[in-house]
C-alpha positions as CSV (number, residue, x, y, z in Angstrom):
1,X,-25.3,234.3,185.3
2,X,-26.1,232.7,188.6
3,X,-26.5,236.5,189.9
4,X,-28.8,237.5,187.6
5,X,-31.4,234.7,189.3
6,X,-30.3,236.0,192.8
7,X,-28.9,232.1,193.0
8,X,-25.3,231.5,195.0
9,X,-22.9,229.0,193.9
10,X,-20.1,227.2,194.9
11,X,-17.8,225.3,191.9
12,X,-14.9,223.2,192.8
13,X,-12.8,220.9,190.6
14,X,-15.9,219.0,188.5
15,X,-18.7,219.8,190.7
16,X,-20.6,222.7,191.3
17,X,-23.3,223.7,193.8
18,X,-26.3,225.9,193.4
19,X,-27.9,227.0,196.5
20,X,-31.0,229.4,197.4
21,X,-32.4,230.4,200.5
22,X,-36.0,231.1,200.9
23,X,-39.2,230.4,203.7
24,X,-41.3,227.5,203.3
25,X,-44.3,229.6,201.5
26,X,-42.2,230.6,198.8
27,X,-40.7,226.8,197.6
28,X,-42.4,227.1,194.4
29,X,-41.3,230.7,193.2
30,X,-37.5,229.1,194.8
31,X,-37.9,225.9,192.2
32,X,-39.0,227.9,189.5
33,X,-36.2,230.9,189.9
34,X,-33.3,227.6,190.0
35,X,-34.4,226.1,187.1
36,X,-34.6,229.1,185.0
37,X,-30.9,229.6,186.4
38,X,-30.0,225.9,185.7
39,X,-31.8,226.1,182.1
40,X,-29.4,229.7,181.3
41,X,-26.2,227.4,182.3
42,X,-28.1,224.3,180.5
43,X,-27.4,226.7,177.0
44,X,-24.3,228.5,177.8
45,X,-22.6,224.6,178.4
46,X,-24.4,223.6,175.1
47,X,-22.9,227.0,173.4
48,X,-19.6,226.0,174.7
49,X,-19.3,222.7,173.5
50,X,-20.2,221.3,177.5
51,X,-22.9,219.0,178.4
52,X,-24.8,218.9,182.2
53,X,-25.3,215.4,183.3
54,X,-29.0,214.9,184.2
55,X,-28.2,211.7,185.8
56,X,-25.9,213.6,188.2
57,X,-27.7,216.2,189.4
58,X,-29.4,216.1,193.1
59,X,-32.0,218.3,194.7
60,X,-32.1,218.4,198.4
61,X,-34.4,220.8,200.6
62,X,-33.1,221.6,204.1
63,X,-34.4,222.4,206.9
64,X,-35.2,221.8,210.5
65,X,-37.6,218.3,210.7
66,X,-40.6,220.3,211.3
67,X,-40.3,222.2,208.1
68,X,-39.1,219.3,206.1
69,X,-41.6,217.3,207.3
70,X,-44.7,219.8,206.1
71,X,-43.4,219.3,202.4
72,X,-43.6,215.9,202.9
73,X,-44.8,214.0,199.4
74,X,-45.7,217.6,198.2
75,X,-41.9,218.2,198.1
76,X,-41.2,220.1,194.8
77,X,-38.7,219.4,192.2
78,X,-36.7,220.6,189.6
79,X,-37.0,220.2,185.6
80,X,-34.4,220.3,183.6
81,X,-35.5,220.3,180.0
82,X,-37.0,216.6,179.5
83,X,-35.7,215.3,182.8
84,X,-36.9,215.6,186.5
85,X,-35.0,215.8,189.7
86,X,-36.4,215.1,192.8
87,X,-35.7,215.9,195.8
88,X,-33.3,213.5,197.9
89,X,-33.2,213.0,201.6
90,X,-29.6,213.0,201.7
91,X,-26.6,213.6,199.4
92,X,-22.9,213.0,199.3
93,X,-20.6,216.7,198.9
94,X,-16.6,215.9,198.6
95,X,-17.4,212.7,200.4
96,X,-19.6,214.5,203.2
97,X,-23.1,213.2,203.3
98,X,-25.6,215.4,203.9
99,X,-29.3,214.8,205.0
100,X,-32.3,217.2,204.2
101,X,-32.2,218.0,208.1
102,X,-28.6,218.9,208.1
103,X,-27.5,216.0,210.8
104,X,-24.3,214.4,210.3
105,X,-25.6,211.3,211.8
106,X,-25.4,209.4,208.2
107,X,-22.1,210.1,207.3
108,X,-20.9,209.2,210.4
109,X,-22.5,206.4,210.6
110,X,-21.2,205.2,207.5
111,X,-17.4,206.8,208.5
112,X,-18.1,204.1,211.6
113,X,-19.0,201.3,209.3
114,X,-16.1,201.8,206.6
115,X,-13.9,202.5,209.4
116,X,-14.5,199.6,211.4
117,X,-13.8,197.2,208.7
118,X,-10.0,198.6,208.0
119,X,-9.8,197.7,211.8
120,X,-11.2,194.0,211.3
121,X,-8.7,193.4,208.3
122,X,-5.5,195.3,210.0
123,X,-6.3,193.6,213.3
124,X,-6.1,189.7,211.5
125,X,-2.4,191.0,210.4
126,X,-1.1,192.8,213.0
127,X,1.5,190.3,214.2
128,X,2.6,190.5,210.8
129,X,3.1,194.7,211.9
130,X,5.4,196.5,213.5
131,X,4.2,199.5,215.3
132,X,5.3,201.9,212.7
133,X,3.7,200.1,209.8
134,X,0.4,199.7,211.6
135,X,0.3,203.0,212.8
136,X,0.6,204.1,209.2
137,X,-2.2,201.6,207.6
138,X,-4.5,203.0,210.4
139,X,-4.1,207.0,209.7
140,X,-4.5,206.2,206.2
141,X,-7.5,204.1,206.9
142,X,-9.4,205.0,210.2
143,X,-7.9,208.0,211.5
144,X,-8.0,210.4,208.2
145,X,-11.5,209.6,207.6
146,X,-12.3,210.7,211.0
147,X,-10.0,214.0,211.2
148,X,-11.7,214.6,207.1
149,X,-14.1,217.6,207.4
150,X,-14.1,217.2,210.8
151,X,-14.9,221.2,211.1
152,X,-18.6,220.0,210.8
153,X,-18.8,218.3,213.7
154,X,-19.2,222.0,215.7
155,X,-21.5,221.7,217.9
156,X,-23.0,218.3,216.4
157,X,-24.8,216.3,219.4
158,X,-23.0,214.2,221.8
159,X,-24.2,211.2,220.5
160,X,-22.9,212.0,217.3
161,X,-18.9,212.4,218.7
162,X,-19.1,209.8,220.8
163,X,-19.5,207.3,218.0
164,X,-16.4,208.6,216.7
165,X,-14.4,208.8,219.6
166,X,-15.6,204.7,219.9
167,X,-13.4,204.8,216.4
168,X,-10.5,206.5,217.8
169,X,-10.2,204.1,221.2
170,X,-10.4,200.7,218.5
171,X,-8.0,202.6,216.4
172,X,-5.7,202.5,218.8
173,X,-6.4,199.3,220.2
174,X,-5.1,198.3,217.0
175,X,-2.1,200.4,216.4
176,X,-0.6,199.3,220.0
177,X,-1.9,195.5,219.8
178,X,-4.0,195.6,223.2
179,X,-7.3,194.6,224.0
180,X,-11.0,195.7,224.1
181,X,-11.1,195.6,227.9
182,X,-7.1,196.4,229.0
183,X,-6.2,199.3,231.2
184,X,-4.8,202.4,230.4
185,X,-6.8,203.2,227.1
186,X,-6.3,206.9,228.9
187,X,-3.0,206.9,228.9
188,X,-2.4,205.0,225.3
189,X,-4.4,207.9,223.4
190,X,-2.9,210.9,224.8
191,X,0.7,210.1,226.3
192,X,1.6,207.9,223.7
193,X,0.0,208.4,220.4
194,X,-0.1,212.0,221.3
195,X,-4.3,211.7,219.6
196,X,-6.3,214.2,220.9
197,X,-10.5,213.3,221.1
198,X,-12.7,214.0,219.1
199,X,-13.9,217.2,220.5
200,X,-10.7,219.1,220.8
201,X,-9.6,217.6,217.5
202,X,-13.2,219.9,216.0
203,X,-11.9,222.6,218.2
204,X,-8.2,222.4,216.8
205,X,-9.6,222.5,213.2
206,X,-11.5,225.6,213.8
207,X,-8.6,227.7,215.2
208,X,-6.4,226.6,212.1
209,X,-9.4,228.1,209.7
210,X,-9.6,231.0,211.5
211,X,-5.7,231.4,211.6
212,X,-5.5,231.0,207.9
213,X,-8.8,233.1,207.3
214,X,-7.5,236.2,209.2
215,X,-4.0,235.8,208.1
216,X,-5.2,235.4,204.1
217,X,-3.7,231.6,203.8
218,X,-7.4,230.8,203.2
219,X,-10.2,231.1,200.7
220,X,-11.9,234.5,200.5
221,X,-15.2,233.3,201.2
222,X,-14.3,232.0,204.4
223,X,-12.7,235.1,205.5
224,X,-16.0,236.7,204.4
225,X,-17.6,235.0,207.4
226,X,-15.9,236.9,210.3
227,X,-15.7,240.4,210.8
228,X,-12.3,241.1,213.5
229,X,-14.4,243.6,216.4
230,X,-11.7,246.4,215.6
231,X,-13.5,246.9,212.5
232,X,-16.3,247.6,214.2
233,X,-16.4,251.6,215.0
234,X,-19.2,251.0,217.7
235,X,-16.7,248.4,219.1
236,X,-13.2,250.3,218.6
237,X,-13.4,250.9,222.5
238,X,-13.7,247.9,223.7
239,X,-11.8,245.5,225.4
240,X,-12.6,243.2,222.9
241,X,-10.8,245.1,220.2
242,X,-7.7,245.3,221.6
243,X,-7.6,241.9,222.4
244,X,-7.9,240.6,218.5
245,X,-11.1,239.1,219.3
246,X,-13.9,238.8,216.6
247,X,-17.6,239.4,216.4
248,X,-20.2,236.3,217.1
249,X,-23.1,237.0,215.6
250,X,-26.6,236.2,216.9
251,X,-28.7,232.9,215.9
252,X,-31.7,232.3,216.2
253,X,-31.6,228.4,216.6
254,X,-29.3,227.0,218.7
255,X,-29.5,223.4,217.0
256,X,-28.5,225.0,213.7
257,X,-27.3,228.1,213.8
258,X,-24.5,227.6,216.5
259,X,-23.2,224.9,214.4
260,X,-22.9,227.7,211.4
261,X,-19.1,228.3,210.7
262,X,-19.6,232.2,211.0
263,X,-20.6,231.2,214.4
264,X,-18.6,228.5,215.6
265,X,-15.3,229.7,214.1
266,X,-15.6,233.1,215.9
267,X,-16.6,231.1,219.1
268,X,-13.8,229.1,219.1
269,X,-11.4,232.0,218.3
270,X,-12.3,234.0,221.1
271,X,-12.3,231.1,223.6
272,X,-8.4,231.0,223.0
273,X,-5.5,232.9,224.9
274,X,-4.7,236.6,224.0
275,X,-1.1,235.1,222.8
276,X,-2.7,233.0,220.4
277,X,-4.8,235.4,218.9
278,X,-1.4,237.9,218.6
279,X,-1.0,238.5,215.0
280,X,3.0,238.0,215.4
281,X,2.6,234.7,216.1
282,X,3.5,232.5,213.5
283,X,1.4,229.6,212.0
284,X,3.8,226.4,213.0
285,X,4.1,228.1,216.8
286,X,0.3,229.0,216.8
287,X,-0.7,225.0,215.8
288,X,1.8,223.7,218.2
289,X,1.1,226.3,221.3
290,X,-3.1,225.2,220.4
291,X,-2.2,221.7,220.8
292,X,-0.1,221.8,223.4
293,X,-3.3,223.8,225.4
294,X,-5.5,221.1,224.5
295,X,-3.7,218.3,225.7
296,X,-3.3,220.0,228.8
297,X,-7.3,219.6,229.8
298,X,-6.8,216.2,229.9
C-alpha cells in the first residue's frame, strides 16, 4: 500500500513511521501524496477491525535551518479525515527526540537533565552503597541512557558530546564516592571502571552494526546501506577489495550527510585494522580486540 504512493515506512512493535523525501517546491504535492497514503491505511485499519489514533499522530518536516526556516508559518499539514496534524518542531522516536533540523541537542539535553537527577538522589544514599550496588543503580540510571542510541551521535558537534561526557565524569564521581574537584578523574574512568568516552563509545557502536550487518546478525535494511568494495567490478582490483573494506559514498553536506549511517558506518569500518575486518574473526573476539584498540588511545 505505502508503495503504491511512492511513501517508505518503517513499523516496529505499535508504532509505525511514514516518511517521504522531496525539495522544498514540491511540499504540497509531498502532503497531498501522504495523506492519500495515510487515508488508504485509514480504510484498510477500519476494514480490519483497527482504528488510527488521530491524537497520536505527528508531522515533522526536516531539513537544514535555512529550508525549515522558509516554510516558516506557511508550514503545511496533514488531514486525516476530520482531523488536522500539524507540523511539530520536534518529536520523540523509541525515546529519541528529534527536532525538524535533525540536531540531537534536545534529547540530549533532556538525557542531561533526567540523568542528572538519578545522580542527585543516588549521591544522598551512597554511604548507604557499596561499590557494587551503586555501580549497578548508575548503569541502570545514567549510563544506559547515555550508551541508548548512541549510534546517532556520529559526527554530532563537539558541543553536543561533551555534555555527555560531563554525564559520564559525575557518573563516576558517584559510583567511586569522590569529589567534583579530586584528582585522577583520568585514571577512575578508564583504568578502573574500564568506561570508554563518549566518542569511542559512538565509534564502538558503529563497528558492532557493521559487524552484525555484514555478518547477517542484523536487520536487512541496515545491511542495505553498505555495499562491501569487492562487489564493486570497477573496484575488484583494488587494494581496497582485498582488504574487506567497504564503499563511502559521497555527500553533499558535511553537517548532515556525514552523520548518515550509510556514511558513517562505512567510515568507521574502514578506519579499523585489516584483522578486524577478517571475516574469520568471530563476534565476542571482534568486540573485545575493538575495545581493547580504543582504550589504547588514551
Amino acid at each position: 500500500m505505502t508503495n503504491r504512493h511512492k511513501v517508505y515506512l518503517h513499523s516496529y512493535a505499535d508504532d509505525s513511521q511514514l516518511y517521504v523525501h522531496c525539495q522544498r517546491r514540491n511540499t504540497a504535492s509531498t502532503t497531498a501524496r501522504l495523506g492519500h497514503c495515510v487515508d488508504d491505511i485509514c480504510h484498510w485499519m477500519a476494514a480490519n477491525r483497527l482504528q488510527m489514533k488521530s491524537a497520536k499522530t505527528e508531522l515533522l518536516w526536516a531539513g537544514s535551518k535555512h529550508n525549515i526556516s522558509l516554510l516558516g508559518s506557511h508550514a503545511l499539514v496533514l488531514h486525516l479525515r476530520s482531523d488536522t496534524v500539524t507540523a511539530s518542531d520536534h518529536v520523540r522516536v523509541l525515546g529519541v527526540t528529534f527536532s525538524s533540523d535533525l540536531s540531537l541537542e534536545k534529547h540530549v539535553s533532556k538525557t542531561y537533565s533526567a540523568s542528572f537527577h538519578w545522580l542527585h538522589q543516588l549521591r544522598r544514599v551512597r554511604k548507604s552503597l557499596d561499590d557494587g550496588s551503586a555501580a549497578t543503580l548508575v548503569h541502570a540510571f545514567v549510563t544506559s541512557r547515555v550508551h541508548y542510541c548512541n549510534a546517532l551521535y556520529a559526527g554530532v558537534p563537539k558541543m553536543v558530546t561533551d555534555k555527555l561526557q560531563q554525564l559520564l565524569h559525575a557518573a563516576a564521581r558517584v559510583v567511586s564516592d569522590t569529589r567534583k574537584f579530586d584528582r585522577g578523574l583520568t585514571t577512575l574512568l578508564h583504568d578502573e571502571l574500564h568506561w570508554l568516552d563518549v566518542p569511542e563509545r559512538v565509534t564502538y557502536k558503529l563497528g558492532v552494526m557493521m559487524y552484525r550487518g555484514l555478518h547477517g546478525l542484523a536487520p536487512r535494511y541496515l545491511a542495505d546501506q553498505f555495499t562491501p568494495a569487492s562487489d564493486v567490478a570497477s573496484r575488484l582490483r583494488l587494494h581496497s577489495a582485498n582488504q574487506h573494506q567497504l564503499i563511502v559514498p559521497r555527500c553533499r553536506l558535511n553537517t548532515y550527510g556525514r552523520r548518515a549511517f550509510s556514511v558513517a558506518g562505512p567510515t568507521v569500518w574502514n578506519s579499523l585494522l585489516c584483522e578486524l575486518r577478517d571475516p574469520a574473526c568471530g563476534f565476542d573476539s571482534f568486540k573485545q580486540f575493538l575495545k581493547t584498540i580504543l582504550f589504547s588511545l588514551y
